[in-house]
LUMRO-244815 format. One line per field, with one value per residue (C-alpha): residue number from 1; x, y, z. Coordinates in steps of 0.25 Angstrom, whole numbers, padded with zeros to 4 digits. Example, Ala and Ser with C-alpha at 12.3 -4.5 7.8 and 13.67 -1.06 7.14 Angstrom:
2
num (1 2) .
px (0049 0055) .
py (-0018 -0004) .
pz (0031 0029) .
This chain:
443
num (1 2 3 4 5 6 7 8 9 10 11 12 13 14 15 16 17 18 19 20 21 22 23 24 25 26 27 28 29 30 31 32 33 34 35 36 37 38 39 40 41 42 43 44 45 46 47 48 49 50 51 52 53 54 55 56 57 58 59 60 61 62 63 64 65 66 67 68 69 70 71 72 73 74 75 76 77 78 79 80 81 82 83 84 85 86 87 88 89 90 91 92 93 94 95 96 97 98 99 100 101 102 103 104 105 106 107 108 109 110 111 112 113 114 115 116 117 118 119 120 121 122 123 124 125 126 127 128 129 130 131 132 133 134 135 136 137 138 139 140 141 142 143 144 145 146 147 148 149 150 151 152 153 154 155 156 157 158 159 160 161 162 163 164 165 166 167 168 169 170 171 172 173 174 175 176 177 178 179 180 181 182 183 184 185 186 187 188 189 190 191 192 193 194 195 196 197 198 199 200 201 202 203 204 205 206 207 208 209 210 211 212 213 214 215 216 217 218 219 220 221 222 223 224 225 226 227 228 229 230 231 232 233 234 235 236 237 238 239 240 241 242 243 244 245 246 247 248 249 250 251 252 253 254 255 256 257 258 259 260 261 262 263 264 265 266 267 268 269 270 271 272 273 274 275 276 277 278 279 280 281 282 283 284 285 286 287 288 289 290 291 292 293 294 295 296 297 298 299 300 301 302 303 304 305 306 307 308 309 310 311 312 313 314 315 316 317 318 319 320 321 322 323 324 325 326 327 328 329 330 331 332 333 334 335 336 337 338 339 340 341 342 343 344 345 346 347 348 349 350 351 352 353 354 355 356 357 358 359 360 361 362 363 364 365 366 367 368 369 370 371 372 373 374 375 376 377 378 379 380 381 382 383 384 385 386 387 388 389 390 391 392 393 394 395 396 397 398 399 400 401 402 403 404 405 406 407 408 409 410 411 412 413 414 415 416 417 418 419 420 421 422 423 424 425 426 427 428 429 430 431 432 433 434 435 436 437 438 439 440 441 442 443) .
px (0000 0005 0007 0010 0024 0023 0015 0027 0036 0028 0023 0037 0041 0027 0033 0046 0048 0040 0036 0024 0035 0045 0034 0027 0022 0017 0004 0005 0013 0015 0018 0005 0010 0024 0018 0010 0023 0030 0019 0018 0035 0032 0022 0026 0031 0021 0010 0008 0008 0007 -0002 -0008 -0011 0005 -0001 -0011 -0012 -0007 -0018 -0029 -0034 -0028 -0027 -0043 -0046 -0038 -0046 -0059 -0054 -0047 -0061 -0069 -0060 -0063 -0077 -0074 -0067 -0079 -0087 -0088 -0097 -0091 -0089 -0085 -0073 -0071 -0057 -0058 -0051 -0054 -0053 -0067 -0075 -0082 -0093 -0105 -0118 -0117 -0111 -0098 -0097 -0085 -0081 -0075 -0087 -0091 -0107 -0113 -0105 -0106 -0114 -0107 -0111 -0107 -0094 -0081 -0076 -0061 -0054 -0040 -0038 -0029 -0032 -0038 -0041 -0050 -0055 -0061 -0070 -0077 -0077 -0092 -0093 -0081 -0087 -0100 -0094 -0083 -0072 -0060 -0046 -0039 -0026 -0025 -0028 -0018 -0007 0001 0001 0004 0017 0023 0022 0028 0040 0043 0042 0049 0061 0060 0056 0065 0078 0073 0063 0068 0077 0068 0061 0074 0079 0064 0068 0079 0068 0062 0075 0077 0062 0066 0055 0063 0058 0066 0068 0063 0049 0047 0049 0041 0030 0030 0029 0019 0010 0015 0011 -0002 -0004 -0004 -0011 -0022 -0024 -0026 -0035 -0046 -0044 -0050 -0064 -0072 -0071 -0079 -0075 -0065 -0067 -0055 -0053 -0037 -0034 -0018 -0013 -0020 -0013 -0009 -0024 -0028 -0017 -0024 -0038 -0032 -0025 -0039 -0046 -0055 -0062 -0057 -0062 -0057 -0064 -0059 -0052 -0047 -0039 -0037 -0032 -0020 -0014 -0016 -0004 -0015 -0021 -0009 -0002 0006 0007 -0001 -0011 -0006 -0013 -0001 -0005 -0016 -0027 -0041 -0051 -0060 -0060 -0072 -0071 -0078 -0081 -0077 -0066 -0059 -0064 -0055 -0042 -0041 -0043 -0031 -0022 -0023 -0022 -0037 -0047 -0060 -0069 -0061 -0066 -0079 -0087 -0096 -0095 -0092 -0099 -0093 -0100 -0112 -0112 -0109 -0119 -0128 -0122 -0124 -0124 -0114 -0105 -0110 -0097 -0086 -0074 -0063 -0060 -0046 -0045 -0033 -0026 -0017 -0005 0001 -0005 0007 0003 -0012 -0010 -0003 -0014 -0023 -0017 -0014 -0027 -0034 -0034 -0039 -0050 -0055 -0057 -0063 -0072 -0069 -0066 -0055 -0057 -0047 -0054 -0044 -0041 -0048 -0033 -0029 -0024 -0031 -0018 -0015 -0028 -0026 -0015 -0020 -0033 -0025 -0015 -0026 -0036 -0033 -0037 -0051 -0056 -0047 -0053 -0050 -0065 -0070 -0086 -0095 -0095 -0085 -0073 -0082 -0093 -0082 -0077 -0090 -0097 -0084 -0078 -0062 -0055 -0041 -0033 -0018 -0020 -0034 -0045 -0053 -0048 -0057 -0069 -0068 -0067 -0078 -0087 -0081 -0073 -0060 -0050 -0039 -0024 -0014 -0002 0006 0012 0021 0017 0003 -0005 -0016 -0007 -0011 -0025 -0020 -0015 -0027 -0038 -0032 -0046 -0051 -0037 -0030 -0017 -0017 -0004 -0014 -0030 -0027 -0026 -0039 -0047 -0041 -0046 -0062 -0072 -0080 -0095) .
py (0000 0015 0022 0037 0041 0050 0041 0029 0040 0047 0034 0027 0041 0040 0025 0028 0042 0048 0058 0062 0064 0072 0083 0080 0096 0094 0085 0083 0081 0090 0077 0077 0091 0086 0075 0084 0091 0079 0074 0090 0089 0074 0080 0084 0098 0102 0102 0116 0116 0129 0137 0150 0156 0162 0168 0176 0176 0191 0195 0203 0190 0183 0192 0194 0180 0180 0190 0183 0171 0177 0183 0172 0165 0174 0171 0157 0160 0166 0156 0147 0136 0123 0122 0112 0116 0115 0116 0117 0120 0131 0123 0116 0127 0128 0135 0126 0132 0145 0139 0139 0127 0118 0104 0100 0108 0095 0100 0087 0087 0103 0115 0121 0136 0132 0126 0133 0136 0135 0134 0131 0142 0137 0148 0160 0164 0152 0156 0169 0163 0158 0172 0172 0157 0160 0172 0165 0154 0164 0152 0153 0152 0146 0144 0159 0162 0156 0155 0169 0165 0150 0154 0164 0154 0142 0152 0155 0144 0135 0145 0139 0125 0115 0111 0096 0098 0103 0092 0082 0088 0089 0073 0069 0076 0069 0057 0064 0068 0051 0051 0062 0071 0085 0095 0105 0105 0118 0115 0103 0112 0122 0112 0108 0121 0125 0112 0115 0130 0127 0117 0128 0137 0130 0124 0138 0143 0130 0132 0144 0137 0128 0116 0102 0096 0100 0096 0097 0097 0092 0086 0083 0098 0104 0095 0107 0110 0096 0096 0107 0101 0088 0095 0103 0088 0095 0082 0083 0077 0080 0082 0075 0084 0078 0066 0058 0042 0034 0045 0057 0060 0065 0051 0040 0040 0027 0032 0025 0037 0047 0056 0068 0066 0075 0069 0071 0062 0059 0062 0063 0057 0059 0044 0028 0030 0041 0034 0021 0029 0036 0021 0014 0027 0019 0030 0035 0024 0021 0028 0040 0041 0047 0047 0061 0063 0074 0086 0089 0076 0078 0091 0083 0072 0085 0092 0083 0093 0090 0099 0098 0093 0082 0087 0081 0088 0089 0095 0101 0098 0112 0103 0102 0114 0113 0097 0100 0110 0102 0091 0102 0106 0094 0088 0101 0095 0081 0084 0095 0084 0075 0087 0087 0097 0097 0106 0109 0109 0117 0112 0121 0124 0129 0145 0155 0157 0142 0142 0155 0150 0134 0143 0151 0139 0131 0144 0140 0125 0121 0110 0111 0122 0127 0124 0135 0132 0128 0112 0106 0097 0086 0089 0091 0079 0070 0079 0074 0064 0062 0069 0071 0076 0075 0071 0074 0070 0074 0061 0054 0062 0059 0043 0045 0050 0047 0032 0038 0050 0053 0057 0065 0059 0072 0068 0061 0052 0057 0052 0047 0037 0028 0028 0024 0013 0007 0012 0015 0013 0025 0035 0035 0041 0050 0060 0066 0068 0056 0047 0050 0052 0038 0032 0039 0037 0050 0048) .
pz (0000 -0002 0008 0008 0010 0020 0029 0028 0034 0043 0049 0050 0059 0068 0069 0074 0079 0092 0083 0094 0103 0095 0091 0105 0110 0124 0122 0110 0096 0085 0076 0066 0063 0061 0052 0043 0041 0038 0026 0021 0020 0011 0000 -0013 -0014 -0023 -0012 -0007 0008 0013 0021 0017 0032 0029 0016 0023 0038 0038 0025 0027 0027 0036 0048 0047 0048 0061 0067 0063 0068 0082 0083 0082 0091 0103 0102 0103 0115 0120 0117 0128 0124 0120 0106 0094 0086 0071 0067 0051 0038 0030 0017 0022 0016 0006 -0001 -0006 -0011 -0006 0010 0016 0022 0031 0024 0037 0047 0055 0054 0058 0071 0076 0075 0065 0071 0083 0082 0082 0069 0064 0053 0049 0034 0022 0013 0019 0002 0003 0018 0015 0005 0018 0026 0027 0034 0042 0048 0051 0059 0065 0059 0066 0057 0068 0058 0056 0070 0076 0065 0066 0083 0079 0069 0079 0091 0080 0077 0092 0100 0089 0093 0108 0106 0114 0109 0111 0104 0092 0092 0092 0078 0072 0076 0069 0059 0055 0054 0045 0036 0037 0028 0020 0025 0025 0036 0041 0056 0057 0052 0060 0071 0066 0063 0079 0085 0075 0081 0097 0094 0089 0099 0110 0104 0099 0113 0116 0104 0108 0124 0122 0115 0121 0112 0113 0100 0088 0073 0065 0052 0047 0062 0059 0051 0065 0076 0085 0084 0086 0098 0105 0105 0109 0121 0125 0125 0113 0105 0091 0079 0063 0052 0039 0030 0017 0018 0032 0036 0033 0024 0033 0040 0051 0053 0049 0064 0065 0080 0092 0099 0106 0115 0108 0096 0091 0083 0084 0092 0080 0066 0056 0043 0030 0028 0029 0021 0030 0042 0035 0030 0047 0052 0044 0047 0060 0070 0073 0077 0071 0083 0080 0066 0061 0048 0047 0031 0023 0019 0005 0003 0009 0001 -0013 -0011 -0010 -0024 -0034 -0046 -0057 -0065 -0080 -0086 -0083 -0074 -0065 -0052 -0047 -0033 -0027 -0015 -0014 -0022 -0034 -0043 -0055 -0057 -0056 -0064 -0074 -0074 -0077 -0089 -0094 -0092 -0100 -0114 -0111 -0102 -0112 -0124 -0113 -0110 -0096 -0085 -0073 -0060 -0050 -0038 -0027 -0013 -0001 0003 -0012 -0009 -0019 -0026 -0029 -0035 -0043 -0050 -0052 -0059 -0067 -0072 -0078 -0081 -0097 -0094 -0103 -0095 -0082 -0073 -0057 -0050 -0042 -0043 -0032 -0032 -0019 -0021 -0017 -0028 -0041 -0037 -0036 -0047 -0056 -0067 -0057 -0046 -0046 -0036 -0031 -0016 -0010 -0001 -0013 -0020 -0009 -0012 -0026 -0023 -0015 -0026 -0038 -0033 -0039 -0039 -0047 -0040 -0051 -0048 -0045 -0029 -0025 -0012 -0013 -0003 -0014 -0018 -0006 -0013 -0027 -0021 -0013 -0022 -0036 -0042 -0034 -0033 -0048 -0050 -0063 -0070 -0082 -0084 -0094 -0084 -0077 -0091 -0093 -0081 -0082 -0090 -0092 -0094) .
């Protein structure tokens, strides 16, 4: 069976290293941070990891969605009746038929008026779209609250951290060097203090609410969050977001339990499948796991109109623009003389300018177009003739409704090449549009 490179490695270091210990910050472990570092350092360069909130945290912007958010804090503080919390991501909403509404928002567990509302921002371009919805639920951007404190406590206190410590990173480090995994010690560092800072100030930001229950959407990229609730003894459950299990670097501990390692208590999947992949990951238990469905689907099953002509939807993962754009341009002549259309359908973490220029670089395209209309990812793909996509939970929604997707072939260690090989009637490799006209017959 394949197995993903980064998982071979990371596991044989969870095997043989005390890796909760080395990155161990009083009751807890920054290690699922360090992790995430680890698998970000083992992706193809031409994946753009980045984060936007150093573009624009000091724009006109910016600095007024931290005052909104500091003052709808302070009436959360005031608040003192005992409240859910919804820790979200801003690349959950989504306008459909006239309403912002939350792909994540657990609605059939909470009041959704009633619940505290926060959000994590990628792309504050994309956030303002939602101004109106943000204001009526008095959201709280908890990432652009906190990150101008977080970044100035990260620089000092990495000045002063023990000499023991710093020795311990840099000894793990040469474990990483022996797998050819190149962080500089600096950023390893950095990475720690960033989750120990976080740590301590969130415990403070949640101590200040009174908080029965968290949802949390994207559990393992917010562990000092995570770390703080579990310290506060607040019940934490997660909310699927995109792909989870065996090949999530968030869910495949080869570690026994540990009460330092902070992982949510429950985690609600969107069906039998997810349920399955967390299971064989082998570190959450069955009871742990919950099946409340999806409400992109529910949605779909709902909007059943379809778009008057044949097209093939590709969707983004904010990756590999020049090669997509290629297969674009490429693909052009023969999908026009099969009479069909291709959509580019961007990611929700895409920044504006990324999408600018992929728009203008296939503005001279006949039947290959950017997609900007009302329809949701989930609907293009159902309402289409194929998907194709790089890496992408959307490869799932497509087997779901369609019993196949397309992967182009462009990464190195992709994490989809697990899926080829156990199911290569459902996940098919393609390099050109040939090879998926080939493989379809178009009624």
């Amino acid at each position: 069976m394949y197995i993903p490179n980064d998982i071979k490695i990371l596991s044989k270091i969870e095997q043989n290293h005390d890796v909760l210990s080395i990155f161990q910050y009083k009751d807890t472990t920054a290690w699922i941070s360090i992790k995430n570092l680890i698998t970000t350092s083992l992706y193809d360069d031409d994946i753009r990891i980045n984060n936007s909130n150093k573009n624009n945290i000091f724009s006109l912007k910016g600095i007024k969605t931290i005052l909104n958010s500091l003052k709808y804090y302070l009436f959360l503080i005031f608040d003192k009746k005992e409240k859910d919390i919804f820790l979200g991501a801003s690349t959950g909403l989504f306008a459909h038929k006239n309403q912002t509404k939350d792909a994540y928002f657990p609605y059939d567990s909470v009041d959704h008026k009633s619940t505290i509302y926060m959000l994590n921002c990628t792309s504050l371009d994309e956030l303002i779209k939602y101004d109106k919805y943000i204001k009526k639920y008095h959201i709280v951007i908890e990432n652009y609250l906190l990150v101008i404190v977080k970044k100035l406590f990260t620089k000092l206190f990495s000045l002063i951290l023990s000499k023991k410590k710093k020795l311990e990173i840099r000894n793990f480090n040469t474990i990483l060097k022996i797998e050819n995994i190149n962080i500089s010690d600096k950023h390893l560092i950095r990475r720690y203090m960033e989750f120990s800072i976080g740590y301590r100030l969130y415990q403070v930001f949640f101590r200040l609410l009174n908080i029965k229950t968290a949802y949390i959407v994207s559990a393992p990229t917010k562990s000092d969050m995570l770390a703080a609730l579990k310290s506060l003894n607040i019940k934490t459950i997660e909310i699927q977001h995109g792909i989870v299990g065996r090949l999530h670097r968030g869910y495949n501990f080869t570690l026994s339990k540990n009460n330092i390692l902070p992982t949510v208590d429950k985690i609600n999947v969107y069906n039998q499948f997810w349920k399955d992949e967390i299971i064989k990951a082998g570190y959450f238990k069955e009871e742990q796991i919950n099946i409340v469905g999806r409400l992109k689907y529910d949605i779909v099953e709902k909007n059943i109109e379809k778009l008057n002509f044949k097209y093939i939807v590709f969707t983004g993962q904010g990756a590999f623009f020049n090669q997509i754009i290629k297969f674009f341009k490429d693909a052009d002549k023969l999908l026009s003389e099969n009479k069909i259309k291709m959509f580019y359908k961007a990611h929700p973490r895409e920044f504006k300018s990324e999408k600018d220029a992929f728009k203008k670089s296939i503005n001279d395209l006949k039947s290959c177009n950017f997609y900007e209309d009302i329809y949701t990812t989930e609907e293009l793909i159902k309402n289409s003739i194929a998907h194709i996509s790089v890496f992408s939970s959307c490869h799932f929604d497509a087997v779901y409704y369609k019993e196949k997707t397309y992967i182009l072939d462009i990464m190195e260690n992709n994490i989809m090449n697990f899926y080829v090989n156990s199911a290569a009637d459902k996940f098919i490799k393609i390099n050109t549009i040939k090879d998926l006209i080939k493989n379809e017959t178009f009624n």
